[in-house]
C-alpha positions in Angstrom: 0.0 0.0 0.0 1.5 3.4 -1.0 -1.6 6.2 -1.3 -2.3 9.3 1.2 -3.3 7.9 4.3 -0.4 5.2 4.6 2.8 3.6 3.0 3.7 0.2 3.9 6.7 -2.2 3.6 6.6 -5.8 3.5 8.9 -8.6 3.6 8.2 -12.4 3.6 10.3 -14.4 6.2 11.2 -17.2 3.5 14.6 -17.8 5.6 13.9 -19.0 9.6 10.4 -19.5 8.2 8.9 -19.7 12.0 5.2 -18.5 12.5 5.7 -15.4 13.7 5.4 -11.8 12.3 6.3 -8.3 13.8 4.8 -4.8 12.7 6.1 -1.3 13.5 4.4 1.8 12.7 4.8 5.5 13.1 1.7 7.1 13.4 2.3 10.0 11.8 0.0 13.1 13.5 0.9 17.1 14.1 -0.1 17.0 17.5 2.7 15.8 19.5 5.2 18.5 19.2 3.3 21.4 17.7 3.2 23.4 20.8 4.7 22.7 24.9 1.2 22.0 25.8 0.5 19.1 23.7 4.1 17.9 24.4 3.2 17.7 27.9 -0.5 16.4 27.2 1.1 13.6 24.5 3.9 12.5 27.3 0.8 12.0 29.9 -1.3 10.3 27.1 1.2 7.8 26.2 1.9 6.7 30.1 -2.0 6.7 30.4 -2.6 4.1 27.6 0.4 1.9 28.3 -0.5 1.8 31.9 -4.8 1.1 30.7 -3.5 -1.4 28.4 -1.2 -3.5 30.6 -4.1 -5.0 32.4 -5.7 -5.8 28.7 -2.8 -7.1 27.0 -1.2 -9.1 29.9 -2.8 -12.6 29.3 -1.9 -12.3 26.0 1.6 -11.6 26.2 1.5 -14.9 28.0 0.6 -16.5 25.0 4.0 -15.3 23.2 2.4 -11.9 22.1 4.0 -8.3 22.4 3.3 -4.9 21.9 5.4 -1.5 22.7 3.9 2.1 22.1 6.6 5.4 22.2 6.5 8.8 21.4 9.0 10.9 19.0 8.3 14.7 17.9 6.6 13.1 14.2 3.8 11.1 16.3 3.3 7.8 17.7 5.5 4.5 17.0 3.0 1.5 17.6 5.1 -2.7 17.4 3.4 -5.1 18.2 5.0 -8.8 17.0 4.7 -12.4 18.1 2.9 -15.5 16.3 1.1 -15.0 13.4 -2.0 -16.5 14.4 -3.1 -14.3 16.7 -1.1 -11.1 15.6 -4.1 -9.4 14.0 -6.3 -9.5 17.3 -3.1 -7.7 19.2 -3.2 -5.5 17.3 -6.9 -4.7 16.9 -6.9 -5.0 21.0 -4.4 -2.1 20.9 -5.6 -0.2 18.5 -9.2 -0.3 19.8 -7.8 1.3 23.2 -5.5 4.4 21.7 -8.7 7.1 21.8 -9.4 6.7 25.5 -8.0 6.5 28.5 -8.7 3.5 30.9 -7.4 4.7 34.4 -9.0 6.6 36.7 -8.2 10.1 37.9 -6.4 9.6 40.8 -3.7 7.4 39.1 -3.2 9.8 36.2 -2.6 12.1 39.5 0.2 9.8 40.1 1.5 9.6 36.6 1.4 13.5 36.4 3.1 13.6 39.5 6.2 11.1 38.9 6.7 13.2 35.4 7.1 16.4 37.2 9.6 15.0 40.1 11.5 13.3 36.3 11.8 16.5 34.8 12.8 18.1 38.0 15.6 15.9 38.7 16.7 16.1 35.3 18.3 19.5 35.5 20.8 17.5 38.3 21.7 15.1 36.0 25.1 13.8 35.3 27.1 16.0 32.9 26.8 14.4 29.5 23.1 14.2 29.8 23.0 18.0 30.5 25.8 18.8 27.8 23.6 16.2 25.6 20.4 18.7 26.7 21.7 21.7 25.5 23.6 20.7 22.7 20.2 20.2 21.2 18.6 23.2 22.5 21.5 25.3 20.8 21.5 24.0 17.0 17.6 22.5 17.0 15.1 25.9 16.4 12.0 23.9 17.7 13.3 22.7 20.7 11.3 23.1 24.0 12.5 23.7 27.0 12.3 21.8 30.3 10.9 24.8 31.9 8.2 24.4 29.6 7.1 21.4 29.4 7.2 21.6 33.1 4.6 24.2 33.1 2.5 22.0 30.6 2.7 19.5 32.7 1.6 20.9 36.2 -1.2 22.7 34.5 -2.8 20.0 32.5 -5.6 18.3 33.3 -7.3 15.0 33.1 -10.1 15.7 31.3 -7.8 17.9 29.1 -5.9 14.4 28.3 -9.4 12.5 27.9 -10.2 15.4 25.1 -6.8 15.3 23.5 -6.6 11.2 23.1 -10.1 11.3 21.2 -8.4 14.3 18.6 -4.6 13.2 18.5 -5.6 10.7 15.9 -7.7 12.8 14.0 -5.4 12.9 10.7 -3.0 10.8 10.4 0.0 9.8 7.6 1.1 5.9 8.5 4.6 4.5 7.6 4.4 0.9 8.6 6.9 -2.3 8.2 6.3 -5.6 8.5 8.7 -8.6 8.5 7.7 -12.7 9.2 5.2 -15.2 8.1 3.1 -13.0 6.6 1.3 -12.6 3.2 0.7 -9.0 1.6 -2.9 -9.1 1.9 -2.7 -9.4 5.9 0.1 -7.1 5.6 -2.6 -4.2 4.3 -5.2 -5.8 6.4 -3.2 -4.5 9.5 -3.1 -1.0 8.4 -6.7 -1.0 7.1 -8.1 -1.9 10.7 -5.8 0.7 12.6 -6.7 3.6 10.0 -10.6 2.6 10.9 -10.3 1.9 14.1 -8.3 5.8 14.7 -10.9 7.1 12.3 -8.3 9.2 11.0 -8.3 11.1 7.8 -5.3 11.6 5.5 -2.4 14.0 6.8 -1.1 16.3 4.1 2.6 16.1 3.9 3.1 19.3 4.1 1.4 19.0 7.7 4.0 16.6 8.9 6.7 17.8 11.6 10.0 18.2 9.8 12.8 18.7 12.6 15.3 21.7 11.4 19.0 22.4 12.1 20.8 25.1 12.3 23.8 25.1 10.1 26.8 27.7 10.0 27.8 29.6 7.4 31.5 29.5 7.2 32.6 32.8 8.9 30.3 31.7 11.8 
């Protein structure tokens, strides 16, 4: 599948030929690092629906399934992997579960809370994190700074999370691989049922986050 909503790449596992399969996908959406706010809000989101989902997902990582769900300034990176058979409900578990939040209020209190104290004790971290931490706030322009996504985070809210999971999804562009024992048509199967599941529409390209450097000139 290569159109406007997604762009997938397959390969067959024709060498250890074992019944298993693994999918990763970036989830491509312009609300994750489009302002400090929704930084803090996607940070609280995604610890919010890993924690909701452990409870769902745990008898079936018993049964040789996995999944893993991260964050980077373009959207959301979704793997899930593990034997073929069963891959597809995984996934369609997971993907069922990404528009609403299933803790209660007083644990995404505690969430909230251990993401503050991280930040904070961030800034008295060892020297080549720090040197690591400004080295990126010098030559990246869209950069945010700890200071503010500390002030997204003490001022967000729960509700405010509840609102942003059910729009975060809202247009999205997919980039997806997909490696095992396989065949093409489960391959786009996989992508059909997270686009409808997200009820996402397309993302325009030239909506997409695009990180930018600053480069020297040579007198500089």
């Amino acid at each position: 599948r290569d159109d406007d909503m997604a762009k997938v790449y397959f390969q067959f596992d024709n060498r250890f030929e074992k019944p298993k399969a693994y999918i990763k996908m970036l989830i491509e959406t312009p609300h994750v690092y489009d302002d400090p706010g929704n930084l803090a809000r996607s940070k609280l989101y995604e610890a919010s629906i890993m924690e909701g989902l452990n409870e769902l997902t745990y008898p079936i990582s018993q049964a040789g399934l996995s999944y893993a769900m991260s964050l980077e300034k373009r959207g959301v990176v979704l793997t899930v992997g593990g034997y073929s058979e069963r891959l597809h409900d995984l996934l369609k578990l997971v993907a069922q579960n990404l528009l609403t939040l299933k803790i209660d209020e007083q644990k995404f209190t505690d969430i909230k809370d251990e993401f503050v104290r991280s930040v904070q004790n961030g800034k008295l971290g060892a020297g080549y994190r720090r040197a690591s931490y400004f080295n990126q706030q010098i030559w990246l322009p869209k950069q945010y700074t700890e200071e503010q996504l500390l002030q997204g985070l003490t001022s967000v809210s729960f509700d405010e999370v509840k609102r942003y999971a059910g729009t975060l999804f809202k247009r999205v562009y997919i980039t997806a691989v997909i490696n095992g024992n396989w065949t093409e048509d489960k391959a786009r199967e996989s992508i059909d049922l997270v686009v409808r599941e997200l009820k996402s529409a397309p993302l325009p390209e030239t909506e997409r986050f695009e990180n930018e450097v600053t480069v020297l000139g040579e007198a500089e």
